[in-house]
Each structure stands twice: as structure tokens, then as C-alpha cells.
TILO-974763 format. One record per residue (C-alpha): residue number from 1; y, x, z. Coordinates in steps of 0.02 Angstrom, whole numbers, plus 50000, padded with zeros to 5 digits. Each point is the difference from the previous one (the first is absolute). Layout:
<node><n>NUM</n><north>Y</north><east>X</east><up>Z</up></node>
...
***
This chain:
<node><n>1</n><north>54052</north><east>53171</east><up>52831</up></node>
<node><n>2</n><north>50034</north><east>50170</east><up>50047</up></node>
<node><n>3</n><north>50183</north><east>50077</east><up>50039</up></node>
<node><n>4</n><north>50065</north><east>50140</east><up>49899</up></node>
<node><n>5</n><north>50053</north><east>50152</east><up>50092</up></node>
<node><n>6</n><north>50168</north><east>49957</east><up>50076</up></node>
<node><n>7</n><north>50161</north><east>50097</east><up>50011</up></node>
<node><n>8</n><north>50159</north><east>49961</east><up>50108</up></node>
<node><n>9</n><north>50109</north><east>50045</east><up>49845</up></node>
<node><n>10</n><north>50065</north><east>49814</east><up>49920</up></node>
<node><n>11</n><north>49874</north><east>49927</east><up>49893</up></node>
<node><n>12</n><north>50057</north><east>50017</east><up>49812</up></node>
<node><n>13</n><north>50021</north><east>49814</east><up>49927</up></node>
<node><n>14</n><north>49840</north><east>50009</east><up>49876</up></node>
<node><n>15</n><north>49990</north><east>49892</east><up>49842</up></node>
<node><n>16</n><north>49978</north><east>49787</east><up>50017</up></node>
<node><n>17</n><north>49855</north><east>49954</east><up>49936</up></node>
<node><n>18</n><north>50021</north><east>49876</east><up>49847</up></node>
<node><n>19</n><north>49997</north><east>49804</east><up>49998</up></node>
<node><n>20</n><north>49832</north><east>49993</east><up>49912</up></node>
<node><n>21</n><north>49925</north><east>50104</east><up>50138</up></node>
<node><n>22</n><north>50088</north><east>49889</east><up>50128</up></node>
<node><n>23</n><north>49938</north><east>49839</east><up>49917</up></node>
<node><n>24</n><north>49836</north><east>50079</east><up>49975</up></node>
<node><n>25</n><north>49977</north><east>50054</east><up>50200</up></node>
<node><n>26</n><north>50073</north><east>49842</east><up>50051</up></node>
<node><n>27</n><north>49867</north><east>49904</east><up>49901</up></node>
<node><n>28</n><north>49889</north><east>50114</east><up>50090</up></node>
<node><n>29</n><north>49953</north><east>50094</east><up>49847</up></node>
<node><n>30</n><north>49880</north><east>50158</east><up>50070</up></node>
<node><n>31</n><north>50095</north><east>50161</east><up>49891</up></node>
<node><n>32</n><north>50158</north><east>49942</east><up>50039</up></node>
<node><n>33</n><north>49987</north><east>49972</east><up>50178</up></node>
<node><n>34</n><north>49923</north><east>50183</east><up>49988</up></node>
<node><n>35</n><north>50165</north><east>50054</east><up>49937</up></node>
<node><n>36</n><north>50108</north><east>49912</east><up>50124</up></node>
<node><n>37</n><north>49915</north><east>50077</east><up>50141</up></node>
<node><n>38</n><north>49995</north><east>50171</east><up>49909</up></node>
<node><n>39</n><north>50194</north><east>49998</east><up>49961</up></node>
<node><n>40</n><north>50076</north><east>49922</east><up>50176</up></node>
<node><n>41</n><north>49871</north><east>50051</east><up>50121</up></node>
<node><n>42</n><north>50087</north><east>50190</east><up>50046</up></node>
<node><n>43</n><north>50192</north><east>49904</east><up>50028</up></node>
<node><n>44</n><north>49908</north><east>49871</east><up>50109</up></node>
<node><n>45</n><north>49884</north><east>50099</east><up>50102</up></node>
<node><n>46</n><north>50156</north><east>50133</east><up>50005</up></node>
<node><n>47</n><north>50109</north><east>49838</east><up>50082</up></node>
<node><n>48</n><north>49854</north><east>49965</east><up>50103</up></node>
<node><n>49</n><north>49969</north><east>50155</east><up>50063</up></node>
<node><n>50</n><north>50170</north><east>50047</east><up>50049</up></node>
<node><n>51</n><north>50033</north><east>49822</east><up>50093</up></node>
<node><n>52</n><north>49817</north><east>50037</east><up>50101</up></node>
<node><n>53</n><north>49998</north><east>50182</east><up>50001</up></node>
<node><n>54</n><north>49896</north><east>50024</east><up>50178</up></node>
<node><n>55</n><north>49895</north><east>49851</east><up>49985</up></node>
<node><n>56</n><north>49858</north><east>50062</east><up>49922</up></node>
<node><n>57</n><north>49924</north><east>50004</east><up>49807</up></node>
<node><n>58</n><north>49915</north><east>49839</east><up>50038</up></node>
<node><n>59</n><north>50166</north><east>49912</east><up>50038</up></node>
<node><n>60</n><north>50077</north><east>50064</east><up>49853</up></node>
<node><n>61</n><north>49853</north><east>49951</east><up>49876</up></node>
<node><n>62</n><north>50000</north><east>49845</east><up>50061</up></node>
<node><n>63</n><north>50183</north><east>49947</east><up>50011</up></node>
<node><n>64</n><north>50008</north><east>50071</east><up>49813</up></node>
<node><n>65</n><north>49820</north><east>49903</east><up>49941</up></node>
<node><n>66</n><north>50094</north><east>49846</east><up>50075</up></node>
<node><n>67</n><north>50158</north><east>50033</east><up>49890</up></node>
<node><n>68</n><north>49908</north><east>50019</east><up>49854</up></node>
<node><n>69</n><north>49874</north><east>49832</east><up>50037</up></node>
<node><n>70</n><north>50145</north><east>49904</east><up>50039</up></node>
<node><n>71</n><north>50110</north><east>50058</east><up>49830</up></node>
<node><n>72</n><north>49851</north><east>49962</east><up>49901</up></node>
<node><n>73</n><north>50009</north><east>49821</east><up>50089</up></node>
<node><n>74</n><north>50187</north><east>49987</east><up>49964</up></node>
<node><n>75</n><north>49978</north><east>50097</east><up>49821</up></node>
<node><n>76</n><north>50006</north><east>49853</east><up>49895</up></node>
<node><n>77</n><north>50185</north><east>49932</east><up>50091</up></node>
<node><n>78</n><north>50085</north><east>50196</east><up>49973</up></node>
<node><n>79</n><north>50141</north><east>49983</east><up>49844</up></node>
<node><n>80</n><north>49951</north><east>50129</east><up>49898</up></node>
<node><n>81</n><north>50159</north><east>49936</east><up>49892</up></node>
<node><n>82</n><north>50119</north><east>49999</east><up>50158</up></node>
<node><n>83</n><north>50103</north><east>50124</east><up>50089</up></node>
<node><n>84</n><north>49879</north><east>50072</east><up>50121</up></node>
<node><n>85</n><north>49882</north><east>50148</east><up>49955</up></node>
<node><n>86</n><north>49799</north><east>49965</east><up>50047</up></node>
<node><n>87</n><north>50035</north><east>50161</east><up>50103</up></node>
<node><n>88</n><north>50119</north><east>49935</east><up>50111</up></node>
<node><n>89</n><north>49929</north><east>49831</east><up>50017</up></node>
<node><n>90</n><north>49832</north><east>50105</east><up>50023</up></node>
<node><n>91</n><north>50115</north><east>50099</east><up>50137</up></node>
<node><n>92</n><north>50068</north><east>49824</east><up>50079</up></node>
<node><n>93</n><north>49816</north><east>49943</east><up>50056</up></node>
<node><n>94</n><north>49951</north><east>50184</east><up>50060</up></node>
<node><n>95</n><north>50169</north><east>50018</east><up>50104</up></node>
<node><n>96</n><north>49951</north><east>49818</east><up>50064</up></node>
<node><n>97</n><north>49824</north><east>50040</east><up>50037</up></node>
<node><n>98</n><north>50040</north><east>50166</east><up>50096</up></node>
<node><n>99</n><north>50132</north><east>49915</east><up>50093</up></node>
<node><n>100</n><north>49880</north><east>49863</east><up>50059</up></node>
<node><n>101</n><north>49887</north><east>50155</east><up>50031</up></node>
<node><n>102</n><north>50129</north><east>50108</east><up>50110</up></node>
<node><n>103</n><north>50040</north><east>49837</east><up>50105</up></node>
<node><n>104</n><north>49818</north><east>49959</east><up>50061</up></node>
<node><n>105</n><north>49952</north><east>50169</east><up>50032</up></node>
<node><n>106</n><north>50106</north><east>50121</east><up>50148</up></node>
<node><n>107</n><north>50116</north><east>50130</east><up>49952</up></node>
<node><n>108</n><north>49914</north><east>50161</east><up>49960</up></node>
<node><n>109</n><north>50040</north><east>50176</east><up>49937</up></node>
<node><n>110</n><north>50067</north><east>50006</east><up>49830</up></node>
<node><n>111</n><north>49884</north><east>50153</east><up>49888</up></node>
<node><n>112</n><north>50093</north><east>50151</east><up>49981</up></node>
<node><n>113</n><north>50112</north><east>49964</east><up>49858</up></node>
<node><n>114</n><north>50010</north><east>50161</east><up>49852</up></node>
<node><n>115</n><north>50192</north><east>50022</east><up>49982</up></node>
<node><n>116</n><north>49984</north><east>50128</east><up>49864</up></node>
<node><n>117</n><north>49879</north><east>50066</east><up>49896</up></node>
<node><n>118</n><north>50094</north><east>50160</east><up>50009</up></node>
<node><n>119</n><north>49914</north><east>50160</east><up>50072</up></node>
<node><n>120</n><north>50114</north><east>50101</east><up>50108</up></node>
<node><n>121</n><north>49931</north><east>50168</east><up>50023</up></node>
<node><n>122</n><north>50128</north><east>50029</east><up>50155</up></node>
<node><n>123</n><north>49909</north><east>49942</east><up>50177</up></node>
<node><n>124</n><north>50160</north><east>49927</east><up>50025</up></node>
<node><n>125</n><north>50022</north><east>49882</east><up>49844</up></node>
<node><n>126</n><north>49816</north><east>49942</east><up>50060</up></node>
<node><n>127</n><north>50056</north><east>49975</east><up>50181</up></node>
<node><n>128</n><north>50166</north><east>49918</east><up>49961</up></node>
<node><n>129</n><north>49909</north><east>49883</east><up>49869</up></node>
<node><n>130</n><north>49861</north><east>49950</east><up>50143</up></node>
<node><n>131</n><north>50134</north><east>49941</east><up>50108</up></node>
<node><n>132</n><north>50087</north><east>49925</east><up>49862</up></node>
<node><n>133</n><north>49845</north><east>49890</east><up>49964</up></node>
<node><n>134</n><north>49951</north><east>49966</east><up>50186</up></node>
<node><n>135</n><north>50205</north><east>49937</east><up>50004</up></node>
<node><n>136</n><north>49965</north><east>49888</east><up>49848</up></node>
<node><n>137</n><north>49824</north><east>49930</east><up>50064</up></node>
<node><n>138</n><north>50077</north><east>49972</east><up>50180</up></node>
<node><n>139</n><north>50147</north><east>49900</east><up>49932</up></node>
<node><n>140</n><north>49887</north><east>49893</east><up>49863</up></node>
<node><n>141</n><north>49877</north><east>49962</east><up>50150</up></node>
<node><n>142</n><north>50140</north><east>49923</east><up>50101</up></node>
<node><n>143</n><north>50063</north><east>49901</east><up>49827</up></node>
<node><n>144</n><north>49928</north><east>49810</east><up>50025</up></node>
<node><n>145</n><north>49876</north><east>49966</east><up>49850</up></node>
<node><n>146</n><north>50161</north><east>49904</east><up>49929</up></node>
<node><n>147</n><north>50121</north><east>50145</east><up>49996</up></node>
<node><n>148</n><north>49830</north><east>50108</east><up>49953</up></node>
<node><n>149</n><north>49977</north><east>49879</east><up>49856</up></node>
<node><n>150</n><north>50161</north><east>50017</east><up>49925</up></node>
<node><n>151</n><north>50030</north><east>50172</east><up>50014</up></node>
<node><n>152</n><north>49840</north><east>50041</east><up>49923</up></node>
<node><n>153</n><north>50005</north><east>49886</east><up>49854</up></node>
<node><n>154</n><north>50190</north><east>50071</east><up>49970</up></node>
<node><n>155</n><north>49962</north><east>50176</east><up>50035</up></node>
<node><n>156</n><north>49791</north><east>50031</east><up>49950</up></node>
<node><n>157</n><north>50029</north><east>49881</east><up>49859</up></node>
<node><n>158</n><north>50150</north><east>50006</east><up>49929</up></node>
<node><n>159</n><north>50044</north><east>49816</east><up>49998</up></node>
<node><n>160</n><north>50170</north><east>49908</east><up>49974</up></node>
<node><n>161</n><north>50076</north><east>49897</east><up>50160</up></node>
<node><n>162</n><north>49949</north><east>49842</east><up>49888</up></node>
<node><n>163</n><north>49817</north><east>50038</east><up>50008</up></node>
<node><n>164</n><north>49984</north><east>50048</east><up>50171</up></node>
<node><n>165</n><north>50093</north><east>49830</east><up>50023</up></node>
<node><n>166</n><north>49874</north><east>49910</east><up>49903</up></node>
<node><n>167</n><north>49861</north><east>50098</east><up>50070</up></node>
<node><n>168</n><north>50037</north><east>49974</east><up>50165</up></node>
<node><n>169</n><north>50070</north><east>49821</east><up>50001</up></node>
<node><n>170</n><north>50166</north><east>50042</east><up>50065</up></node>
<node><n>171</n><north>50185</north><east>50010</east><up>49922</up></node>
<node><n>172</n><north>50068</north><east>50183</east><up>49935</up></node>
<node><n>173</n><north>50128</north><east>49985</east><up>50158</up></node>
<node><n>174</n><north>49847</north><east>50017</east><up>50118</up></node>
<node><n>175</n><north>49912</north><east>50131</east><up>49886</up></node>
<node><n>176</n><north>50170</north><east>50103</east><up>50003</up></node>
<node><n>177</n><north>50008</north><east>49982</east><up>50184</up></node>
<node><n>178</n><north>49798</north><east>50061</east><up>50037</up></node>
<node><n>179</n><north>50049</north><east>50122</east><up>49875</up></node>
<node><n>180</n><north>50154</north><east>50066</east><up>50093</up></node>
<node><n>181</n><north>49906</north><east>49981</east><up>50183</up></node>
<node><n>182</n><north>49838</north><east>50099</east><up>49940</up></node>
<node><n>183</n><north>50133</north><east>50151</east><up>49913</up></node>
<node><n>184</n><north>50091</north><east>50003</east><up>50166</up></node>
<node><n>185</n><north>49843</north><east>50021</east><up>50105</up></node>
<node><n>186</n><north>49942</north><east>50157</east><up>49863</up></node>
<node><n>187</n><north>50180</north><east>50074</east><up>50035</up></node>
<node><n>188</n><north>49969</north><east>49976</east><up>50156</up></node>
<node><n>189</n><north>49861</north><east>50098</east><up>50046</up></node>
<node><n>190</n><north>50031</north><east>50123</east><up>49867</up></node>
<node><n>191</n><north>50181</north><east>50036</east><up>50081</up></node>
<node><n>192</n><north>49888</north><east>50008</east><up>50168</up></node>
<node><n>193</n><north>49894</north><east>50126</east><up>49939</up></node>
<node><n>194</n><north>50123</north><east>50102</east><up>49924</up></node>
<node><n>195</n><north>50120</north><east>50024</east><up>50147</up></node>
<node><n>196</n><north>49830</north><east>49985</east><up>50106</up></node>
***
């Protein structure tokens, strides 16, 4: 399993793959465990690699071969029926994996994080948007992998406070909450650096 290129812009929800397919990877069926790797591998590496950016490619490929060893363990007890989308279950045991991951391993330097694919011609715009980024990576690296967690499912991935609940195995009070503490820490810094 290879990663896709990955971009710091939100990761656009992509389509579910069917209940045959499901049924048919879960059963361990070769094609369509081909096709659940092909469609959710770029959201989970993109979680992955966000939650362990500074760790290394190794790290990452692993932690993201584990998420997709143990869903294909788990495949056969996912709902295809119920509430939940394979995407954010898929999400759930990444997030889990990555957090297990961030709390055997020291803190480290987050990778520089792309805040816009814009290109400002101005030296300026280019020097305002490098200490923009170096504000954003300073206050995510000082996030614990909890607050990290939630804020990048909510933010990178677009999903609801229920999911991150389920995902995380806490109640949408404490999601709001690591929500609100990981916003205030962004504001934070960014207020430092702009009256810096």
C-alpha cells in the first residue's frame, strides 16, 4: 500500500463503496478487498499522516497497514445497513491506531503543513503565509494526540461531532470541548503572530 500524494486542504468525502463489495472483502474476496484499499486508502493515510507528520514514512505505513489489517479483521462485524459510513468507522480505527502511535513515541515536530495552494507572487504574501504555517504547526505540535485527533477528524475530514464521538469513544460534550481547546490554541498563536 502506497499513499497518494497528500494535501493539507480537507479531504473531499469520496463515494462508499457498496454492500456487495463490503460483504465480498469481508469474506475476504481478492477484487473486492482490491477496491477497498483502492477507495479508502488516500482518507486514511491522509488521517495518518497528519496525526504522525514528523515520524517518518515508515511510521505512517505502518500505523495505516495496521488500520487496514485490523478493519479487514473487524470487516465482517461493520453494519453496512446502520448509521455509520465504512469511512468513518474506517477513520475510528486509524484515529485509534495513531493515537496509540503518538502516545508510545516522544513528541516531535509536526511536517510543515500547506495552508493554501494559492501562489502569491508578492514576497510578502509568501513571508506572511510561512509564518502563518510555522504558527499553525507550533500550536498543533503542542495539541495532545487527543485534542490532535479531534480537530483533525473535524477539520481534515469533515466529520459530524457524532462521528468523532463514535470514533473516538467519547461523548459529543468532550468532542465539543477538544474542539473548542484545539480552536483556542490556533487563535492563539495566530493572534501571537499577528501582533508579533
Amino acid at each position: 500500500m502506497r499513499a497518494a500524494p497528500m494535501t493539507a486542504k480537507p479531504t473531499a468525502p469520496e463515494h462508499e463503496l457498496d454492500r456487495a463489495t463490503i460483504n465480498g472483502a469481508a469474506r475476504g474476496e481478492r477484487d473486492a478487498s482490491k477496491r477497498f484499499v483502492e477507495v479508502y486508502q488516500a482518507r486514511v493515510f491522509a488521517l495518518v499522516s497528519r496525526m504522525l507528520a514528523g515520524r517518518g514514512r515508515a511510521v505512517v505505513e505502518d500505523v495505516a497497514q495496521e488500520t487496514f489489517l485490523q478493519a479487514f479483521q473487524r470487516l465482517r462485524s461493520f453494519d453496512a445497513r446502520g448509521t455509520a459510513k465504512l469511512s468513518t468507522w474506517l477513520l475510528t480505527i486509524a484515529a485509534r491506531r495513531a493515537i496509540d502511535e503518538l502516545r508510545k513515541q516522544r513528541p516531535v515536530l509536526l511536517a510543515e503543513i500547506d495552508v493554501a495552494n494559492a501562489t502569491g507572487s508578492r514576497a510578502d504574501d509568501r513571508a506572511v503565509r510561512r509564518e502563518l504555517v510555522a504558527a499553525i504547526e507550533s500550536a498543533l505540535r503542542e495539541l495532545t494526540p487527543e485534542l490532535r485527533a479531534a480537530f483533525l477528524l473535524r477539520e481534515y475530514h469533515g466529520l459530524e461531532y457524532s462521528e468523532i464521538a463514535s470514533a473516538l469513544d467519547i461523548d459529543i460534550g468532550t468532542v465539543k470541548s477538544r474542539l473548542s481547546r484545539a480552536r483556542a490554541a490556533l487563535r492563539e498563536r495566530l493572534q501571537e503572530v499577528r501582533h508579533g
